[in-house]
VMD Tcl script that draws the C-alpha trace (Angstrom):
set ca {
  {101.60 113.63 46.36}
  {103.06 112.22 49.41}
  {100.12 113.03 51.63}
  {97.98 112.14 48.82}
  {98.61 108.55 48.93}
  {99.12 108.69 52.85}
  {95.74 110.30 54.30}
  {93.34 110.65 50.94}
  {91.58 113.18 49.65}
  {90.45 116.70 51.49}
  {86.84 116.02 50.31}
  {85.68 113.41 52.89}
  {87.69 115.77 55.89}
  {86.27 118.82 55.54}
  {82.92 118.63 57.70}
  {80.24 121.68 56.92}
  {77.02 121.93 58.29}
  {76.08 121.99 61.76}
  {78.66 120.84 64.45}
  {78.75 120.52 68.56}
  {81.77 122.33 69.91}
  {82.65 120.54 73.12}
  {81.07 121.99 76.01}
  {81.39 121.70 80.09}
  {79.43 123.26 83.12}
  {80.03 123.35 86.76}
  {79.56 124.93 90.41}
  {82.68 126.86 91.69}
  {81.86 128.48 95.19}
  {78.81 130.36 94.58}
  {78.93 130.28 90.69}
  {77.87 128.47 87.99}
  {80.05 128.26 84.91}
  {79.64 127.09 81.05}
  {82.54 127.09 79.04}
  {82.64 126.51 75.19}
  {85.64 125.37 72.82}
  {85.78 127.44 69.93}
  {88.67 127.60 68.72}
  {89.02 130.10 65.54}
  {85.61 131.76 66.07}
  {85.31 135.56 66.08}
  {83.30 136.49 69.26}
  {81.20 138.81 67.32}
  {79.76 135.07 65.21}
  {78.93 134.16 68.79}
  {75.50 134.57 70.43}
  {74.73 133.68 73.61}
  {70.35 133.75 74.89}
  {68.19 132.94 78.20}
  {64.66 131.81 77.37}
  {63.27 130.46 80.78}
  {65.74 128.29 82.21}
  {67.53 127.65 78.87}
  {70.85 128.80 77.94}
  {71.15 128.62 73.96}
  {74.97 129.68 72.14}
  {74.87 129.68 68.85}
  {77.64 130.36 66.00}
  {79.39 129.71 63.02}
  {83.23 128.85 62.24}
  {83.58 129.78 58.74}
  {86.00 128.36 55.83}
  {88.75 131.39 55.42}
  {89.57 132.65 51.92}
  {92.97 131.37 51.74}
  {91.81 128.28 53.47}
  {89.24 128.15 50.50}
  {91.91 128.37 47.58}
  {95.28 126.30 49.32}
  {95.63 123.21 48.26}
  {94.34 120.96 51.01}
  {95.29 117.51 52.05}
  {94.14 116.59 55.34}
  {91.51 118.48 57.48}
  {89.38 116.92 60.39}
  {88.27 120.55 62.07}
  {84.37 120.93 61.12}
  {83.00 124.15 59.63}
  {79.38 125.52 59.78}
  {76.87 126.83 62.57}
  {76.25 124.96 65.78}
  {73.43 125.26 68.26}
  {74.08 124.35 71.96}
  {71.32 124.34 74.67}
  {71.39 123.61 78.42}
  {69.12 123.57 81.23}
  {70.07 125.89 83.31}
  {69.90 124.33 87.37}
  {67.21 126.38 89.96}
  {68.99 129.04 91.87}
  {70.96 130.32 89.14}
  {70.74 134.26 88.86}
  {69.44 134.38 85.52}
  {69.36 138.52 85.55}
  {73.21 138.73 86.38}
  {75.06 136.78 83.33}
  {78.47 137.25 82.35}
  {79.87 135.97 79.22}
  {83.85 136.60 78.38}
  {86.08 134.70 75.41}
  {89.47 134.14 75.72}
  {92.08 132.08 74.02}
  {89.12 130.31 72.10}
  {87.07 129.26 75.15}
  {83.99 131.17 75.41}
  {83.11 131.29 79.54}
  {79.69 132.32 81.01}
  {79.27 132.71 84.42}
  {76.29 133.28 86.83}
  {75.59 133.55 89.97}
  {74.23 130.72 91.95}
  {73.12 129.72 95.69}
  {71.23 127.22 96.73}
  {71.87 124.85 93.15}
  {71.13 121.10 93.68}
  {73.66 119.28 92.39}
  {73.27 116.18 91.13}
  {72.76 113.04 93.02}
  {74.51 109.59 92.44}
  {72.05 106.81 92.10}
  {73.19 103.17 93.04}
  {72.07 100.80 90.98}
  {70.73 97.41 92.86}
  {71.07 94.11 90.72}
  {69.01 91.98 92.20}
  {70.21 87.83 91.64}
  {67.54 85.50 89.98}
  {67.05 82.45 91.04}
  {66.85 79.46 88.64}
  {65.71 75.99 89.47}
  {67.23 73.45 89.22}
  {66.58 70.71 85.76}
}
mol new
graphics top color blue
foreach p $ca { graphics top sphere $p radius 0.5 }
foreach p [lrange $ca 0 end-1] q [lrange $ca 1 end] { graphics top cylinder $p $q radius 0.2 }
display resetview
């Protein structure tokens, strides 16, 4: 009853449907690596795709049986399939890529030479000039 009265109901923290696991890419030497949180998903509800220069992972984290019947007071981890899609960046190998999961991070890695990386672009403000009343 405690947590009750403390954090509410389950009902609002359960979140089902379709969800963005947190996702981060970058160059190390000559390779390019995308790596996935997801936590408490089987690798076999994991599937990984290259159409043209598009990377697409797609999955599901699924409510557990005994998560199903326990008596639940607080949840804020989000349940359901997710769809993630990146462009991949010219000079990536698309014929030679790796995927491994460990620990909950799903890594894929690909070779890469010649990537641009992104450029920083300085924005100018530019002063108006009012005249004077």
């Amino acid at each position: 009853e405690f947590f009750r009265r403390t954090f509410g109901s389950i009902a609002p923290g359960i979140f089902r449907g379709e969800w963005y696991p947190a996702v981060e890419s970058y160059m190390e030497k000559d390779k390019f690596l995308v790596r996935l949180d997801l936590p408490g998903i089987d690798s076999k509800d994991v599937d990984i795709s290259v159409i043209g220069n598009q990377l697409t992972i797609k999955g599901e984290r699924t409510l557990g049986k005994e998560f199903k019947e326990a008596e639940k007071y607080f949840c804020e981890v989000c349940y359901g399939s997710f769809e993630r899609t990146l462009t991949l960046p010219e000079g990536v190998d698309l014929g030679n890529i790796h995927a491994g999961y460990h620990e909950g991070i799903l890594e894929i890695r690909m070779p890469a030479k010649g990537v641009a990386l992104p450029k920083k672009i300085t924005v100018e403000v530019e002063e108006v000039k009012r005249k004077a009343a």
